[in-house]
C-alpha positions in Angstrom: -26.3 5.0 -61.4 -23.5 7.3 -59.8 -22.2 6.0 -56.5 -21.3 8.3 -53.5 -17.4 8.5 -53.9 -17.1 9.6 -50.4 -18.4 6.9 -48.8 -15.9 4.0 -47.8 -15.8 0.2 -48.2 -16.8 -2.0 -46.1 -14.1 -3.0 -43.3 -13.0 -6.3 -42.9 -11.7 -7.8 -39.9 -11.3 -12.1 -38.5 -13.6 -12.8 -41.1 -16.7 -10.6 -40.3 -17.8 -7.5 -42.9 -19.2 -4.0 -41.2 -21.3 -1.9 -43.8 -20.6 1.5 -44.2 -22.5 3.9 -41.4 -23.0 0.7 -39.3 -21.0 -0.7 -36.1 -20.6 -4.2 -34.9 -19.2 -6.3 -31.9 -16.8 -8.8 -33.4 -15.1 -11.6 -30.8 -11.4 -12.7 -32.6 -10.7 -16.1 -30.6 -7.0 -15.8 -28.9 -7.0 -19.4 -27.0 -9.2 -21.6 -24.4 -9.4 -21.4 -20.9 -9.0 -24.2 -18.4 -12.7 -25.1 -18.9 -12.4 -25.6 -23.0 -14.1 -22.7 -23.9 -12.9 -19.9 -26.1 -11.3 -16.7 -24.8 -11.1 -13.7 -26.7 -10.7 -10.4 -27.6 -13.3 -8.4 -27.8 -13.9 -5.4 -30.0 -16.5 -3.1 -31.1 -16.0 -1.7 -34.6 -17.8 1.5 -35.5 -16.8 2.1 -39.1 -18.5 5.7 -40.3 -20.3 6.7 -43.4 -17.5 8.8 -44.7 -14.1 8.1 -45.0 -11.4 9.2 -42.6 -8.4 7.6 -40.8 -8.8 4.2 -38.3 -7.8 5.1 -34.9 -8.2 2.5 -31.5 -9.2 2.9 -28.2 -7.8 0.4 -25.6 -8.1 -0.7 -21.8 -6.9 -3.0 -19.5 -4.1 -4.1 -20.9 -3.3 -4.4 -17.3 -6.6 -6.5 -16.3 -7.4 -4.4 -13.2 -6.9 -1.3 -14.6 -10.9 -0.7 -15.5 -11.3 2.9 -16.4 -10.6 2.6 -19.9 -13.6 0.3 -19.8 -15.8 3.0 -18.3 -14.7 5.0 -20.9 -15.1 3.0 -24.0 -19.0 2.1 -22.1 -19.6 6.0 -22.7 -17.8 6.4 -26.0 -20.4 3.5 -27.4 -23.5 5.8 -26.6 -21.6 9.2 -27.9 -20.2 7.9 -31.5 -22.6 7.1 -34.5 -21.2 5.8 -37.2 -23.8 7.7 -39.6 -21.9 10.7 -38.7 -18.2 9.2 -38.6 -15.9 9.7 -40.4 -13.4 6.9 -40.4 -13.6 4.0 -38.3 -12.9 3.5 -34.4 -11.9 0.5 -32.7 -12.8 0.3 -29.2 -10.8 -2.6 -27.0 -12.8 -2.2 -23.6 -11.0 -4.8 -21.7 -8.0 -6.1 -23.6 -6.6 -8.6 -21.2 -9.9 -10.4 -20.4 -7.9 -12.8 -18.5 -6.8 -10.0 -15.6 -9.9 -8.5 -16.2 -12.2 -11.2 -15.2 -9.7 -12.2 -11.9 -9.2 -8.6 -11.3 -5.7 -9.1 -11.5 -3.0 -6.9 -13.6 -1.4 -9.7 -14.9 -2.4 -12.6 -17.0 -2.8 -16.5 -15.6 0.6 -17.1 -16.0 2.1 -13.9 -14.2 3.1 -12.2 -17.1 2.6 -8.6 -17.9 1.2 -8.2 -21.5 2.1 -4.6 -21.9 6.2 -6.0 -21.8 4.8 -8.7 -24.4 4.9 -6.9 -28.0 4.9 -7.9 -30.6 4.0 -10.9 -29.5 4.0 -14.5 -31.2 1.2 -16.9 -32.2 3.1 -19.6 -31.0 4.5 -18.4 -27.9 3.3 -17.8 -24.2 -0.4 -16.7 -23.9 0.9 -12.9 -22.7 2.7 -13.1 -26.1 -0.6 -14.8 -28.1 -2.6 -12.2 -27.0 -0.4 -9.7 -27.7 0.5 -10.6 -31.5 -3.7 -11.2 -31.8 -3.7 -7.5 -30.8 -1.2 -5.9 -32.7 -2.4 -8.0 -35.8 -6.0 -6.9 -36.1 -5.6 -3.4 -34.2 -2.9 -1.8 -34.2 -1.3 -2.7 -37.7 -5.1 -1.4 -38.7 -4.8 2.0 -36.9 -3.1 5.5 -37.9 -3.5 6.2 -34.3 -4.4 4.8 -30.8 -5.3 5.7 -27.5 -4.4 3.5 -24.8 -5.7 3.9 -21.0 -4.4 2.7 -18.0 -4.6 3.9 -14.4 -2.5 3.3 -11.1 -1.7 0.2 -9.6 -4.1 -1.3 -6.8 -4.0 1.3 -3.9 -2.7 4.4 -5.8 -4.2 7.4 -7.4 -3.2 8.6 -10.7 -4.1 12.9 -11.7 -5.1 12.6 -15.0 -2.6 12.7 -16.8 -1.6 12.4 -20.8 1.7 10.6 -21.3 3.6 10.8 -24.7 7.0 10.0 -26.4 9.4 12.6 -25.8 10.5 14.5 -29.3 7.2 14.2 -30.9 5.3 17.8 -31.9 2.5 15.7 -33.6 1.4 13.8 -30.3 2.2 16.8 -28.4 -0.4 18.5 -30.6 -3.1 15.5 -29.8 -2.2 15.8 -26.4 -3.0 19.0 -25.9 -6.6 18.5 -27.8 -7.2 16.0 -25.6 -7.4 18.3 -22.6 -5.8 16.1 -19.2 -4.9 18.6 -16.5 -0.6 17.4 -17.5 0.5 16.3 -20.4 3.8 14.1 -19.1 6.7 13.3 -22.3 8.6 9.6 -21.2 10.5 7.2 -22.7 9.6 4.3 -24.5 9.4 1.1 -22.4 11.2 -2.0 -24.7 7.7 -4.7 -25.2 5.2 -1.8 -24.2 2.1 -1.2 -26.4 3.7 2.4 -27.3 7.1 1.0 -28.1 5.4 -1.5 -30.8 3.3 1.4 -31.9 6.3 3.9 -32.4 8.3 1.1 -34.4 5.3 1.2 -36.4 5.0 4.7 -36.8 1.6 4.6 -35.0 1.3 7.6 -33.2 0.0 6.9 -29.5 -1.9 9.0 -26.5 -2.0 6.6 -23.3 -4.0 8.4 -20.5 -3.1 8.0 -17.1 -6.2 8.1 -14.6 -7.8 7.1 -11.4 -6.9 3.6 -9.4 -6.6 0.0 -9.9 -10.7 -2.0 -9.6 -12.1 1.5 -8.9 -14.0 4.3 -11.2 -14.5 7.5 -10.4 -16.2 10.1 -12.0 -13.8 13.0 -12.6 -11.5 10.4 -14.5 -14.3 9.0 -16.8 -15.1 12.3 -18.1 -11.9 13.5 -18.8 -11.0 10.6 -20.7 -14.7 10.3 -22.9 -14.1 14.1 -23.6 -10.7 14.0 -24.3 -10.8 11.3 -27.1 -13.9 13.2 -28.4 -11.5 16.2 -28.8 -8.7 14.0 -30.5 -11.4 12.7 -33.1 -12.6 16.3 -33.6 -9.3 17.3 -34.0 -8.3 14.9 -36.8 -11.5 15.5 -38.4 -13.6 12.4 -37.9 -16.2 13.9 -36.1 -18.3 17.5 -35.8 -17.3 18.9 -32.9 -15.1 21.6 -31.3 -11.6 20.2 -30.4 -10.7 22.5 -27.9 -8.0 24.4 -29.3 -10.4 27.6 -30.6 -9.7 28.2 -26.5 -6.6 26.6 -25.6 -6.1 26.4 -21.8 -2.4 26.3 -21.7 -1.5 22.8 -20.0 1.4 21.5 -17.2 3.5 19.8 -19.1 6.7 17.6 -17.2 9.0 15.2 -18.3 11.0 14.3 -15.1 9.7 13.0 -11.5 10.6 11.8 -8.5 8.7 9.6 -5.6 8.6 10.5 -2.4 9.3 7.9 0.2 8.1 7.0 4.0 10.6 7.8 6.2 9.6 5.0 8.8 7.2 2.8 8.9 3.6 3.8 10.9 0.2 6.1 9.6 0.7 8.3 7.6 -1.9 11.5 7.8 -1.9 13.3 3.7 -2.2 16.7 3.8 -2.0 17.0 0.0 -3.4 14.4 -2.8 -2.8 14.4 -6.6 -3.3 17.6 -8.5 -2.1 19.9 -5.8 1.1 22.4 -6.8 3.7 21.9 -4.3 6.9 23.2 -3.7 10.2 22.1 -2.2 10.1 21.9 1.0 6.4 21.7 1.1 5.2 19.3 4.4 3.1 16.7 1.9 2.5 14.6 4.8 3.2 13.4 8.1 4.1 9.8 9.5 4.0 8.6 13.0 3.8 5.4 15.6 0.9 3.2 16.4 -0.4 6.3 19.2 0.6 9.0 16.8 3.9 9.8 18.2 7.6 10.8 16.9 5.8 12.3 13.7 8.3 12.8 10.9 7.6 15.5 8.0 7.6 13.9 4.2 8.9 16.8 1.9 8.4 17.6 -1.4 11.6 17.3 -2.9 11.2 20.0 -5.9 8.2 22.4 -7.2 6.2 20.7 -9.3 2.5 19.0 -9.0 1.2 15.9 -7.5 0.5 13.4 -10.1 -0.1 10.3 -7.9 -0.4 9.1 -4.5 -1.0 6.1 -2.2 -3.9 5.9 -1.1 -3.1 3.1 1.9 -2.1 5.4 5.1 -0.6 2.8 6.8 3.0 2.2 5.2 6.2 0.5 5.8 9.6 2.7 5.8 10.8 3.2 2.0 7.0 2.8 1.2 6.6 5.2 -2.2 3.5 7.8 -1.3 4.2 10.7 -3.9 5.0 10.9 -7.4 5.7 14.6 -8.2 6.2 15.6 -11.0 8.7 18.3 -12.1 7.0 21.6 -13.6 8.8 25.0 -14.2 6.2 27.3 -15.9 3.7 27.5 -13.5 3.0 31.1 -14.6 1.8 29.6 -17.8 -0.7 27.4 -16.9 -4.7 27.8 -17.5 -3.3 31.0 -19.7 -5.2 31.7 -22.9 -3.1 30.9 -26.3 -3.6 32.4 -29.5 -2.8 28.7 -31.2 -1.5 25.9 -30.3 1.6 26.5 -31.2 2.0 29.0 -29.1 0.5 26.7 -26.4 3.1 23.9 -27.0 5.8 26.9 -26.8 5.4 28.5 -23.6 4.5 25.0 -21.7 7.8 23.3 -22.9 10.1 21.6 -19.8 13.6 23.8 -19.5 15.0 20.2 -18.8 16.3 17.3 -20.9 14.0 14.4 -20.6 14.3 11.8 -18.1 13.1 8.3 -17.5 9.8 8.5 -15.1 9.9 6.8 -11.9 6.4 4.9 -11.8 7.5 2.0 -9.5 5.9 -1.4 -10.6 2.9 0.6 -13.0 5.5 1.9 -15.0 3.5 1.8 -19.2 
C-alpha cells in the first residue's frame, strides 16, 4: 500500500499528538496561581494535510493589549487544516496573567516582552517566557506578533520590522498595514530572541489598550492571510498581483503638550501632516490662552492620545517621518519595485514609543 508522500507527520508538542489535516487546543502548564491551580499557556495548533513551514501567531504579550486576541478568534474560523499546508500556532493571549487583570504587566510588575529567553527557574515573567520560546518559537520558521498601544492611545496600523532585512520587508508588504515602520531590536523583546534565532518576525501595531475596534481586526486577520498565501501555505491571493505601494518610515518623533489643560485634536492617526501643521490645540479650564501643537516634520500620524485632558510634556502625537508621499497607493509592477521606490532616504533611527515601546 503506497502512502501519500506529501502528507506530513504528526506534530508533537508537551506531550499531546495532532493528526495530519486536524487541529487541537493544547494547555502547556507554566506555574500555579495564588489559589493552587495551574496557569498556562494556551495554544491552538492547526497542523495541515500537506506539508509546509510552522509559522505562530501571538497576542498579549502585554496582557491588555487584546487585539491580537480578536484576531486569532477570527483566524480560528478562516484556516482549515484540510487545506493547510504546514502548521500554525496561534497564542491568543500569551500573558494570561495581564490578560485576565487587564493589566500590561505580569503579577509581579514585570514586562515579559523584556524577559527572553527566559529561564525555567527564574521569575515567573522569565518562566513564562522560556515556556514560550521553547515550545513556539524554537518550533517556528516565522512568527507574527501583535500588540497595540498602551491604555489611552491609538495605534494606525502599522507593520513594524527589523531594519536591514529585504525578506521581512517582502512579508511586510504582503501583509498590507497602511505603514510598514523598520526599528531596532529591543535587548529581551520577543523579536530580539527571534532574530538571534534567525526567526524572521512581523509584529503588527494596532488599535488601543482593553479596546477592539473593527478596522484593526480586519487588517490584521487579512494581513496574516496574505503572509500565509505568500509563503504558500494556503490558496489564496497574497496581494502582491496588485501591489498598493506602502508608507514606509523608520524615524519618529512625539509631539508634546505645551501646558497643561484640554486639549481639542484636529487630526487623529492616519492623517498626512506637514511641518508646521496645527495638529491640535490646548487651552485652560474655560478654554482660554489656547496654544498651537505643531507637527514637527511631514510625515503621518501613526498614534495619538486619546485622553484630551493632559498635563504639560504630556506625549499626544507620534508622527512618523515619510518622504515619498508621491509614491504611496501607486501601482507596482512587482514587489521589488514596490520595496524600491518606498525606501526611507534616511539612516534608521531608534523609534520613540514612550513606555509601549516592542
Amino acid at each position: 500500500m503506497q502512502t501519500d508522500s506529501s502528507a506530513p507527520d504528526p506534530y508533537e508538542i508537551s506531550g499531546e499528538v495532532i493528526a495530519a489535516g486536524t487541529r487541537q487546543n493544547i494547555a502547556i502548564p507554566v506555574s500555579q496561581s495564588v489559589s493552587g491551580l495551574s496557569a498556562n499557556l494556551a495554544l491552538q495548533v492547526i497542523h495541515g494535510k500537506q506539508r509546509g513551514p510552522c509559522i505562530f501567531v501571538s497576542g498579549a504579550i502585554h496582557g491588555d493589549e487584546i487585539i491580537g486576541t480578536a484576531v486569532i478568534q477570527r483566524l480560528t474560523a478562516l484556516l482549515h487544516p484540510e487545506t493547510l499546508s504546514g502548521t500554525v500556532i496561534l497564542a491568543p493571549a500569551v500573558n494570561i496573567y495581564g490578560f485576565v487583570q487587564h493589566s500590561r504587566y505580569l503579577p509581579d510588575r514585570r514586562d515579559l516582552n523584556r524577559s527572553f529567553p527566559g529561564n525555567p527557574g527564574g521569575s515567573l515573567a522569565s518562566q513564562l517566557a522560556y515556556c514560550f520560546l521553547e515550545n513556539v518559537i524554537d518550533r517556528c520558521s516565522l512568527g507574527i506578533d501583535i500588540h497595540t498601544a498602551a491604555i489611552h492611545r491609538y495605534n494606525l496600523p502599522q507593520i513594524r520590522v527589523a531594519s536591514g532585512s529585504p525578506y521581512l520587508i517582502e512579508l511586510a508588504m504582503a501583509f498590507g498595514a497602511p505603514i510598514i515602520i523598520e526599528s531596532p531590536l529591543r535587548p529581551g523583546s520577543m523579536r530580539a530572541l527571534a532574530a538571534d534565532r534567525e526567526t524572521p518576525m512581523l509584529l503588527l501595531e494596532a488599535g488601543e489598550a482593553l479596546r477592539f475596534d473593527r478596522h484593526s481586526i480586519a487588517i490584521g486577520a487579512a494581513g496574516v492571510l496574505r503572509v500565509l498565501a505568500h509563503i504558500g501555505m494556503i490558496a489564496a491571493d497574497d496581494g502582491l498581483s496588485h501591489i498598493g505601494i506602502p508608507l514606509r518610515a523608520n524615524r519618529s518623533l512625539w509631539v508634546r503638550a505645551p501646558r497643561g489643560g484640554v486639549s481639542r485634536r484636529r487630526h487623529r492617526s492616519g492623517d498626512i501632516v506637514h511641518r508646521g501643521d496645527v495638529l491640535a490645540q490646548v487651552g485652560g479650564l474655560f478654554g482660554e490662552d489656547l496654544m498651537d501643537v505643531l507637527s514637527p516634520l511631514d510625515g503621518i500620524i501613526i498614534g495619538h492620545t486619546t485622553l484630551p485632558v493632559v498635563n504639560q510634556g504630556d506625549a499626544l502625537f507620534h508622527v512618523a517621518e515619510v518622504a515619498n508621499f508621491e509614491n504611496a497607493g501607486k501601482q507596482a509592477g512587482s514587489i521589488i519595485e514596490a520595496i524600491s521606490v518606498s525606501a526611507p532616504p534616511f539612516p534608521a533611527e531608534p523609534l520613540l514609543d514612550e513606555d509601549e515601546v516592542h
